[in-house]
C-alpha positions as CSV (number, residue, x, y, z in Angstrom):
1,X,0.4,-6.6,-22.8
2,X,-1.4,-5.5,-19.7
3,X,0.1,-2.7,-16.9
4,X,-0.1,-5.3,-13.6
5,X,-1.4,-2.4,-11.1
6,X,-4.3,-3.5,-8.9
7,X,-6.4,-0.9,-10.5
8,X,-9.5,-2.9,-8.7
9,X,-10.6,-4.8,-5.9
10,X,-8.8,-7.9,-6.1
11,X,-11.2,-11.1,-7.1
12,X,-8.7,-14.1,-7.7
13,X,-11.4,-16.0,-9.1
14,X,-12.4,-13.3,-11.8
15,X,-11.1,-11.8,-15.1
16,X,-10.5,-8.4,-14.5
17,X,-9.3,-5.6,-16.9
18,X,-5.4,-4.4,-16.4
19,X,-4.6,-0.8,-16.8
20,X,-3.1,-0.6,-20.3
21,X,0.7,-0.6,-20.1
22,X,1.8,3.0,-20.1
23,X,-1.6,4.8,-19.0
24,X,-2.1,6.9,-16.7
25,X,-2.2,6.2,-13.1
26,X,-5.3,7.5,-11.0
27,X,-5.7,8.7,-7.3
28,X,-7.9,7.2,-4.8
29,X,-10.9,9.4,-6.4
30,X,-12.8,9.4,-2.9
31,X,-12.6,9.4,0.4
32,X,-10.8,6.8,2.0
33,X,-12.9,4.5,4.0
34,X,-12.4,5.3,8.2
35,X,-10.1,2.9,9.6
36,X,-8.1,1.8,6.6
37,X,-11.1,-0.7,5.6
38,X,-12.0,-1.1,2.5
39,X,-14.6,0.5,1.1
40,X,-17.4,-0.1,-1.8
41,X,-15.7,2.3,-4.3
42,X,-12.7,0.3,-5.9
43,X,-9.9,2.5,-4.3
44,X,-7.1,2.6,-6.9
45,X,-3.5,2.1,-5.0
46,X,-1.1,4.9,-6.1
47,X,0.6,4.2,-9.0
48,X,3.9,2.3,-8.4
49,X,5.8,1.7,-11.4
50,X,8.1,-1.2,-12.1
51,X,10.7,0.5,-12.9
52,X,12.3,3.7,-10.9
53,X,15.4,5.9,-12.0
54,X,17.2,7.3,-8.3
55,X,19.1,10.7,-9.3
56,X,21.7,10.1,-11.1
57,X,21.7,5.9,-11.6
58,X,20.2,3.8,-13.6
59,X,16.6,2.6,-13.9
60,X,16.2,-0.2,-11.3
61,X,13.7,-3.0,-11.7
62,X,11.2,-4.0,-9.2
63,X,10.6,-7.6,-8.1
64,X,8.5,-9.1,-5.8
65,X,10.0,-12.9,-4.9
66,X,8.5,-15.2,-2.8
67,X,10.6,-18.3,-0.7
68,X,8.4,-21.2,0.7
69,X,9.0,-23.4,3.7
70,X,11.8,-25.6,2.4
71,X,13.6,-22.2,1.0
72,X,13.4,-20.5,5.0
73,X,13.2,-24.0,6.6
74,X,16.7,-23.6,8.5
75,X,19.1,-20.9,9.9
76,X,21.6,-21.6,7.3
77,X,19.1,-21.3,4.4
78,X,17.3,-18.0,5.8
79,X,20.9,-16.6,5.6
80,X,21.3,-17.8,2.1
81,X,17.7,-15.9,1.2
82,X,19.5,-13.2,2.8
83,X,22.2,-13.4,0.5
84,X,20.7,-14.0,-2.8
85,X,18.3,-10.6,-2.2
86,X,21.8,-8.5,-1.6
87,X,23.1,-9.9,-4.7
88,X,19.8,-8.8,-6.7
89,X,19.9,-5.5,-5.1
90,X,23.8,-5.3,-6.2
91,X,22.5,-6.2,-9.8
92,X,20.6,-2.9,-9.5
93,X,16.9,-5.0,-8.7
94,X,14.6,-3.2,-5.9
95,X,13.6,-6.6,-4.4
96,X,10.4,-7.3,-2.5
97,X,9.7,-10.2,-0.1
98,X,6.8,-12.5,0.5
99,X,7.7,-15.8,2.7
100,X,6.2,-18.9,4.0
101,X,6.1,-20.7,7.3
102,X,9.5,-22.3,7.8
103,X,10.0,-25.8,6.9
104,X,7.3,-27.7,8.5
105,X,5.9,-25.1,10.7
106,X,2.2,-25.3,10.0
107,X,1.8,-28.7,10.0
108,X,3.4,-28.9,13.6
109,X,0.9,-25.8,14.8
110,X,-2.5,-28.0,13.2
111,X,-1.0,-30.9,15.0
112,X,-0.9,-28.9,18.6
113,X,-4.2,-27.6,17.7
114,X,-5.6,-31.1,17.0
115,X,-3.7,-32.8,20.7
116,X,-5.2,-29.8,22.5
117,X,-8.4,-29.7,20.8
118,X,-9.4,-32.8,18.3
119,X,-11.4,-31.8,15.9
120,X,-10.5,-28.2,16.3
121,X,-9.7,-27.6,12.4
122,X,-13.0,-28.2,11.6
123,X,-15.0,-25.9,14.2
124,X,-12.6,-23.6,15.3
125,X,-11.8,-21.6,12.3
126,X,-10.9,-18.4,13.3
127,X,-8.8,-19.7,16.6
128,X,-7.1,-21.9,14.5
129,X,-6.5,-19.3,11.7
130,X,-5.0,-17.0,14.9
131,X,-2.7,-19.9,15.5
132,X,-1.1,-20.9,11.8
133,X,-0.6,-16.7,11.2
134,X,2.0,-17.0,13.8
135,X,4.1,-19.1,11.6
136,X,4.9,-16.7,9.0
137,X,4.9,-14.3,11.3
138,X,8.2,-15.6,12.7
139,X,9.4,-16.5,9.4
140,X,8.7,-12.8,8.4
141,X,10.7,-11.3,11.1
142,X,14.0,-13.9,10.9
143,X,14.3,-13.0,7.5
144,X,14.5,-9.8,8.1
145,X,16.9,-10.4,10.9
146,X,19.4,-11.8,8.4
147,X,19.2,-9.3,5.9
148,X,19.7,-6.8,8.0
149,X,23.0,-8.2,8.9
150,X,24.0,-8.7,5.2
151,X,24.1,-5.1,5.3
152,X,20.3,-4.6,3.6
153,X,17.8,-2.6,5.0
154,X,14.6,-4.7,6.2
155,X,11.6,-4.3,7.7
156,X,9.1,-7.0,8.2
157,X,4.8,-6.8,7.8
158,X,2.2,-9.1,8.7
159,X,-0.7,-9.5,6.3
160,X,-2.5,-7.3,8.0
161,X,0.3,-4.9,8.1
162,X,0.7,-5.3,4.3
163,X,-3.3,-4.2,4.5
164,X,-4.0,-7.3,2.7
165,X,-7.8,-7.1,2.7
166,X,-9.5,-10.8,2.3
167,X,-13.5,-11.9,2.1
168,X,-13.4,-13.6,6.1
169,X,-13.9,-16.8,5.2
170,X,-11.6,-18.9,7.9
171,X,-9.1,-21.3,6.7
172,X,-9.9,-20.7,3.6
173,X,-10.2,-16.5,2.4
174,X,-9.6,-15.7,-1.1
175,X,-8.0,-11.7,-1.4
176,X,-10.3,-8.8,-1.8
177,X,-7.7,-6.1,-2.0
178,X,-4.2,-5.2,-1.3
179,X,-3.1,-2.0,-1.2
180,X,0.3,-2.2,-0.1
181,X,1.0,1.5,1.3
182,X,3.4,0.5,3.9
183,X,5.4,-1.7,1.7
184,X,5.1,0.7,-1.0
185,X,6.7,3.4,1.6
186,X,9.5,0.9,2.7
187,X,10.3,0.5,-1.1
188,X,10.5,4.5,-1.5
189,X,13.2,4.5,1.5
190,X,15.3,2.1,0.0
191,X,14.5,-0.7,2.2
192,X,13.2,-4.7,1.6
193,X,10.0,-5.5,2.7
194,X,9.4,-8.7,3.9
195,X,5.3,-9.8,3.6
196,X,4.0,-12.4,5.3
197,X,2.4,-15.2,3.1
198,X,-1.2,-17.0,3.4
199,X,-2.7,-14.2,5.4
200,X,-5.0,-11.3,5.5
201,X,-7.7,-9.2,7.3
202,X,-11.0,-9.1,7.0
203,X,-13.1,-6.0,6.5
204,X,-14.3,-7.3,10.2
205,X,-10.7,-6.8,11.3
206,X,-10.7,-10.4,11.5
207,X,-7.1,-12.4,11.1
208,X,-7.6,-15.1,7.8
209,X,-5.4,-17.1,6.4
210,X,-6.0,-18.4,2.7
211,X,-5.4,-22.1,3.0
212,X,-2.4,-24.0,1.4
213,X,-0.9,-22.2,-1.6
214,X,-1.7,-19.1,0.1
215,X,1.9,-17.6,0.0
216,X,2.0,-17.9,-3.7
217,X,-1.6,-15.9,-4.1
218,X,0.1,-13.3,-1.6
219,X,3.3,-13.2,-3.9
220,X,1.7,-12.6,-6.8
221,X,-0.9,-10.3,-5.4
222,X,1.6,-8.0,-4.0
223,X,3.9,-8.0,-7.3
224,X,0.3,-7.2,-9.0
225,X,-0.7,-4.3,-6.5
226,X,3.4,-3.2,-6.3
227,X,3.5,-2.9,-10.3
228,X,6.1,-5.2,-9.8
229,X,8.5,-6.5,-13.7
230,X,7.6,-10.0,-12.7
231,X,7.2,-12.1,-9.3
232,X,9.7,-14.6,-8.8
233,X,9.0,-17.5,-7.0
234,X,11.5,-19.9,-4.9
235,X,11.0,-23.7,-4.8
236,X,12.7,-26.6,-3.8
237,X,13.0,-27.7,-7.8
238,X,14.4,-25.7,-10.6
239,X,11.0,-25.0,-12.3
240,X,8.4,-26.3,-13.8
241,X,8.9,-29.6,-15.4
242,X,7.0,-32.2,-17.2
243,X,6.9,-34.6,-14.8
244,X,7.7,-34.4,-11.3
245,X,11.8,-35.6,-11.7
246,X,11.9,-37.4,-8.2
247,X,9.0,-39.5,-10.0
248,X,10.0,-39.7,-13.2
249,X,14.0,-39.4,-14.1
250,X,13.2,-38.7,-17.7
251,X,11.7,-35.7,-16.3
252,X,12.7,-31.9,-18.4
253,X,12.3,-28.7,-17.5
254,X,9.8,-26.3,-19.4
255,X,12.2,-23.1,-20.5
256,X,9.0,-20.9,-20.8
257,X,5.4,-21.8,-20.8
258,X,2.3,-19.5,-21.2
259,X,-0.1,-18.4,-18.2
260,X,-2.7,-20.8,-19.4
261,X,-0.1,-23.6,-19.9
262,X,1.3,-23.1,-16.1
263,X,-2.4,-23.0,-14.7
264,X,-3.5,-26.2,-16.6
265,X,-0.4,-27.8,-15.0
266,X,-1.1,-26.6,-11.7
267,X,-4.3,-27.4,-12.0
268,X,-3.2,-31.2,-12.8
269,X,-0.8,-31.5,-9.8
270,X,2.7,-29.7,-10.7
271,X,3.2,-29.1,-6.8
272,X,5.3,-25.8,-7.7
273,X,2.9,-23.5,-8.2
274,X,-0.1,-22.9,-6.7
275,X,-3.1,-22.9,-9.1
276,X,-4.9,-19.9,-7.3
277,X,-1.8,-17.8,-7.8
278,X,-1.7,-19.0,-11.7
279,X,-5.0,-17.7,-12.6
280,X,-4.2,-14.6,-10.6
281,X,-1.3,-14.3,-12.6
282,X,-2.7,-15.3,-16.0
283,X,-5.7,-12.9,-15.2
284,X,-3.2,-9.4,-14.8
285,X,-1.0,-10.8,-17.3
286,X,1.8,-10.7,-14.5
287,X,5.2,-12.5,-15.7
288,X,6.1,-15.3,-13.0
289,X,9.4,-17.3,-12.4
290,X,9.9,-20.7,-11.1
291,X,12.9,-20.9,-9.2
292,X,14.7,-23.0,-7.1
293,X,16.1,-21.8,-3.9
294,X,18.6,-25.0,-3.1
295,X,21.1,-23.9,-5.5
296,X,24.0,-21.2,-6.0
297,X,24.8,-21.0,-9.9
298,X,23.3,-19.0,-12.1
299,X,19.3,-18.9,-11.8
300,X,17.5,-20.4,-15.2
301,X,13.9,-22.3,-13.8
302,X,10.7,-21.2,-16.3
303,X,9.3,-18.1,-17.3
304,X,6.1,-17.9,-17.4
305,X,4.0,-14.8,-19.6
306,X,1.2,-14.1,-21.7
307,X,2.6,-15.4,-25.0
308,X,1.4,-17.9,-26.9
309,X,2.0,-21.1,-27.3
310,X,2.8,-22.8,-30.9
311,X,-0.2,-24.4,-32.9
312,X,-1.4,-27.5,-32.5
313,X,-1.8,-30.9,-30.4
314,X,0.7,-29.9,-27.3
315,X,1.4,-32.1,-24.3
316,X,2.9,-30.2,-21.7
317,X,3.7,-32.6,-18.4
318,X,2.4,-35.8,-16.9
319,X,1.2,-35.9,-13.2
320,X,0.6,-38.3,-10.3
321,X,-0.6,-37.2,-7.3
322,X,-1.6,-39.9,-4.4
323,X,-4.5,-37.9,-2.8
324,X,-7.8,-39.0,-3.7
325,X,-10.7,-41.4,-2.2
326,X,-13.4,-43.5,-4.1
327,X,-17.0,-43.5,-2.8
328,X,-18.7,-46.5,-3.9
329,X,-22.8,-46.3,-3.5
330,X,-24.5,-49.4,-4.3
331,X,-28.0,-48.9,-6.0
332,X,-28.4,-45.1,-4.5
333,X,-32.2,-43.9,-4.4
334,X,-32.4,-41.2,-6.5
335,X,-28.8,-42.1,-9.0
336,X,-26.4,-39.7,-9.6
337,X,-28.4,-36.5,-9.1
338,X,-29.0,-37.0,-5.4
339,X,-25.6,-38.3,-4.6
340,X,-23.9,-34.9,-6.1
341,X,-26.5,-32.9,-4.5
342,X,-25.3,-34.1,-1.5
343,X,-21.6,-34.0,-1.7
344,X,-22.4,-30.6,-3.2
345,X,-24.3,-29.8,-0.1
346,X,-21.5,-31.0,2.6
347,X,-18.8,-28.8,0.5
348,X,-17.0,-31.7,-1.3
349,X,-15.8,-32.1,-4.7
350,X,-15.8,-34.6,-7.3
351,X,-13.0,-35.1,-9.3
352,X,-14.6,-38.3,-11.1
353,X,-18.1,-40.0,-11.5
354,X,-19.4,-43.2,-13.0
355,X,-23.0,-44.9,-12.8
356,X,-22.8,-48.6,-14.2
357,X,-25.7,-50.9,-13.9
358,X,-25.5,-54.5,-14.0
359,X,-27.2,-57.3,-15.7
360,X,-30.4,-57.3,-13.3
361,X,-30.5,-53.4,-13.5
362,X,-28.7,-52.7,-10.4
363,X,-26.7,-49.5,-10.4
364,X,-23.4,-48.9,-9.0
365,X,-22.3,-45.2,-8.5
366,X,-18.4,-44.2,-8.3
367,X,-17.2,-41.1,-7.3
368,X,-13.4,-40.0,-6.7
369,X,-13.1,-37.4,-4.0
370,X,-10.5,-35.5,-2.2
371,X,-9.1,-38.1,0.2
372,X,-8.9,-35.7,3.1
373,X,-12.7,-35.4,2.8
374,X,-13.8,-39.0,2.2
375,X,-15.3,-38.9,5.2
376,X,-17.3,-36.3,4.8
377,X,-18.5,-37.5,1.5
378,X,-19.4,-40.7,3.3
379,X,-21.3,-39.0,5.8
380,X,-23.5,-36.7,3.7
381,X,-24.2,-39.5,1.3
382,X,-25.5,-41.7,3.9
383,X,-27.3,-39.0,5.7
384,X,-29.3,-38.1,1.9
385,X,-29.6,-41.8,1.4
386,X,-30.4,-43.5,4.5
387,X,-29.0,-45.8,7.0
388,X,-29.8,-49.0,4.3
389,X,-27.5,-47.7,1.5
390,X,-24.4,-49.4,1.1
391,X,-21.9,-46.9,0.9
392,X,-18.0,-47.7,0.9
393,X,-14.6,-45.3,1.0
394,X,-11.5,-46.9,-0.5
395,X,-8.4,-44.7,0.1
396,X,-5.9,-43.7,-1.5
397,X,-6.3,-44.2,-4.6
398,X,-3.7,-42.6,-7.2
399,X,-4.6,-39.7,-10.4
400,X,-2.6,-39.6,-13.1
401,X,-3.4,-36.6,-15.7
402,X,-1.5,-35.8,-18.8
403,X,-2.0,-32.6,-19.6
404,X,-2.1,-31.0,-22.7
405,X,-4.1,-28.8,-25.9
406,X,-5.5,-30.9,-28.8
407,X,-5.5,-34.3,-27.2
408,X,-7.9,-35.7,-29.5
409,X,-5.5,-35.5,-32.2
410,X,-3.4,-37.9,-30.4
411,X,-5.4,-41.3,-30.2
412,X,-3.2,-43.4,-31.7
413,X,-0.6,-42.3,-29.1
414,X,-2.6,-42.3,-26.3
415,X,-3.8,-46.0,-27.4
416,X,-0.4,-47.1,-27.7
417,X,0.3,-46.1,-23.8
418,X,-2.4,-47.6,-22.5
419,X,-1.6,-50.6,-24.3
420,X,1.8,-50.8,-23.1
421,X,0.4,-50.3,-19.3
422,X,-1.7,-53.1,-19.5
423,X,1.1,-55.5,-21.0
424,X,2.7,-54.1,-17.5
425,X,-0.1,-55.2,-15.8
426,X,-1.6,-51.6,-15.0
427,X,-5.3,-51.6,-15.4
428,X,-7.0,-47.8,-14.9
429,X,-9.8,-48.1,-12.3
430,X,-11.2,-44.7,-13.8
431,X,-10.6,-43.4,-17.1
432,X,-11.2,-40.4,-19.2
433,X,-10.0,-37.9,-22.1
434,X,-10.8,-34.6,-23.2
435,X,-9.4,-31.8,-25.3
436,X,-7.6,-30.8,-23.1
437,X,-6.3,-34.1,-20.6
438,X,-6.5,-37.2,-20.0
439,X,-7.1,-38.6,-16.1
440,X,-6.7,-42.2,-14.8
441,X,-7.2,-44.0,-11.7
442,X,-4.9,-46.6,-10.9
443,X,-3.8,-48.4,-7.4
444,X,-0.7,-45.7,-5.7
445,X,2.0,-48.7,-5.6
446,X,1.3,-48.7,-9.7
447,X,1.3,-44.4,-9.5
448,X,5.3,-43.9,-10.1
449,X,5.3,-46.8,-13.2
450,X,2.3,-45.5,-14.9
451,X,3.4,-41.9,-14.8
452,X,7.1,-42.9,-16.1
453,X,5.8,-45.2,-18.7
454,X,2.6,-42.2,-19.9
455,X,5.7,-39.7,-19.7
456,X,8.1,-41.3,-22.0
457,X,5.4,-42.4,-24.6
458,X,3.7,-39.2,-24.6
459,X,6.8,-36.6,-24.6
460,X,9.8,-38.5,-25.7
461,X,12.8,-36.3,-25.4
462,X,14.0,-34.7,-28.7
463,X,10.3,-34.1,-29.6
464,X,9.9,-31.9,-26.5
465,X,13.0,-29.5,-27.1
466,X,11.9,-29.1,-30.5
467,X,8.4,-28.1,-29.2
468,X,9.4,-25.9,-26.3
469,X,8.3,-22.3,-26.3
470,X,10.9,-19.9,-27.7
């Protein structure tokens, strides 16, 4: 298995090659770039092991844990963060902080921004981006606040601070490059760093955040540059499970899954964990815990690591998110082709397509699009198409994916389901399988039902805990 040190730029969205575990470290190799900005040359951070043996004591084990809003979302629970990092320290851990806005802090900043300026979160990236840093900037400093009276050194660091380093797109910036001195120094004088989530610089010294799910790409991009044992992160739910259990009672908790298992699941909807920070994480082979923050006994969640998962059809989780929009184009000039070409073109992605034509030859398109951007779907189709087309947004409309390996293999059961959700009355507007999942449509009053009743066919209980990673 891999050594997690950033031993090159940072790209999220590629595959890059980990150190092997127990080689060398190298220097910089070059001159560092003026101003701290980085450079062409991929600068190598210095080599910061996981593990580091004070004079005299034991080896102590370095992990980077990240608390979102609901963790930090009051007084009360910041001081309970504060606690739980002085009893990981006591248990010989050198701990390392990344943390979220509190509670619901960012979507009270976008709504000032939008009653002082409407429209401002579309045209006013980088103001706007100036305003939602400040939320984990407070969070950063609280935290810090209340461990340092628990009796544990703190200190807190913006993004910036953290020299974060992140492409520049507003709103939206995936990470470049982190190289962590700072923190690495507060580490090295026994102190707990606490890192701002969801934010970064530029090499334009411009202030980006990376969008929602940014603090989890932070937390596991800092555990990754740190050469951190594993990144813990803190939810509002004890792990990952295979349903969402507020949705679905029957709901159980995965003990362990592998990198690839946790990114298809975040990928489907599992809301704790983002899937940005699950490819990171699967890409630098970088062990993760899923953790819940919201209670005091002993702390079991999921591990998640490289290792395989047992042979076979697998299905890991069912889930319903209520978030989408269907774009229905009547006849479009052009068909499919220039209807994607123009979604493409306005930035907005398809999760589902269908062209039907009817008895006369008239076609029907369908796509299924992000509801927040159904109206931008609406407008670049009608501006590619014309005034004439008839173009209509229905919203929200439910998604309900079971995910899984080997899906093919399970037609029978998959048939069975669906039979027993139209006996219920449940008719998928939208439906497809693949190897690897199997997506629905359905109306979002019939979301909770159809995701209870795919759960319990699909996964029934004792079959689950026999098939559950070791």
């Amino acid at each position: 298995m891999g050594r997690h040190h950033l031993g090159q730029r940072l790209r999220p969205d590629r595959r890059l090659r980990a150190r092997p575990r127990g080689g060398r470290g190298r220097g910089h190799g070059g001159r560092v770039p003026p101003r701290g900005r980085p450079g062409r040359r991929r600068l190598l951070p210095r080599t910061a092991g996981a593990r580091r043996r004070p004079r005299g004591g034991a080896a102590m084990t370095l992990v980077v844990k990240k608390f979102g809003g609901t963790s930090v979302g009051s007084p009360e629970r910041i001081r309970a963060v504060a606690e739980r990092v002085a009893r990981a320290r006591a248990r010989g851990e050198r701990v390392a902080l990344v943390v979220s806005a509190m509670g619901d802090t960012t979507d009270e900043l976008l709504a000032l921004a939008s009653a002082v300026a409407p429209g401002a979160a579309a045209t006013r990236r980088r103001e706007l981006d100036q305003l939602l840093a400040t939320g984990e900037q407070a969070a950063i400093a609280l935290v810090a606040l209340a461990l340092e009276e628990c009796g544990v050194p703190a200190v807190s660091f913006t993004g910036p601070q953290a020299e974060i380093w992140t492409d520049g797109a507003h709103g939206a910036a995936r990470i470049t490059e982190v190289r962590a001195s700072r923190v690495r120094r507060a580490l090295e004088e026994g102190r707990v760093p606490v890192v701002a989530g969801f934010q970064g610089l530029s090499a334009d010294e411009e202030l980006t955040t990376l969008g929602r799910g940014g603090s989890d790409t932070t937390a596991v991009a800092i555990a990754i540059a740190l050469g951190a044992a594993r990144c813990d992160i803190y939810t509002d739910v004890d792990g990952i499970f295979s349903a969402d259990p507020r949705r679905v009672p029957t709901a159980q908790r995965w003990d362990r899954l592998a990198h690839r298992e946790a990114l298809m699941l975040a990928l489907a909807g599992a809301a704790v964990l983002h899937p940005r920070a699950a490819a990171l994480a699967e890409s630098y082979r970088m062990p993760l815990r899923i953790l819940s923050s919201l209670t005091n006994g002993p702390e079991c969640g999921t591990y998640i690591d490289g290792g395989a998962s047992v042979e076979g059809p697998r299905i890991l989780g069912v889930a319903a998110a209520v978030g989408s929009a269907r774009l229905t184009v009547d006849d479009p000039p052009g068909g499919a082709a220039a209807v994607l070409a123009a979604l493409a073109e306005a930035g907005v992605g398809v999760e589902w397509l269908e062209e039907k034509r009817d008895d006369d030859g008239a076609r029907r398109l369908t796509a299924i699009v992000p509801a927040d951007r159904a109206d931008d779907a609406h407008h670049a189709a009608a501006r590619v198409l014309g005034n004439g087309a008839r173009i209509a947004v229905e919203r929200p409309v439910a998604r309900i994916t079971v995910v899984g390996t080997g899906l093919s293999a399970c037609g029978a059961a998959i048939a069975r389901a669906l039979q027993r959700l139209s006996r219920m009355g449940i008719e998928p507007e939208g439906l497809g399988i693949s190897e690897l999942g199997l997506t629905l449509y359905v109306r979002p009053d019939q979301a909770d039902p159809a995701a209870a009743l795919l759960h319990d066919a699909l996964l029934p209980a004792r079959a689950m805990n026999e098939r559950r990673p070791a």
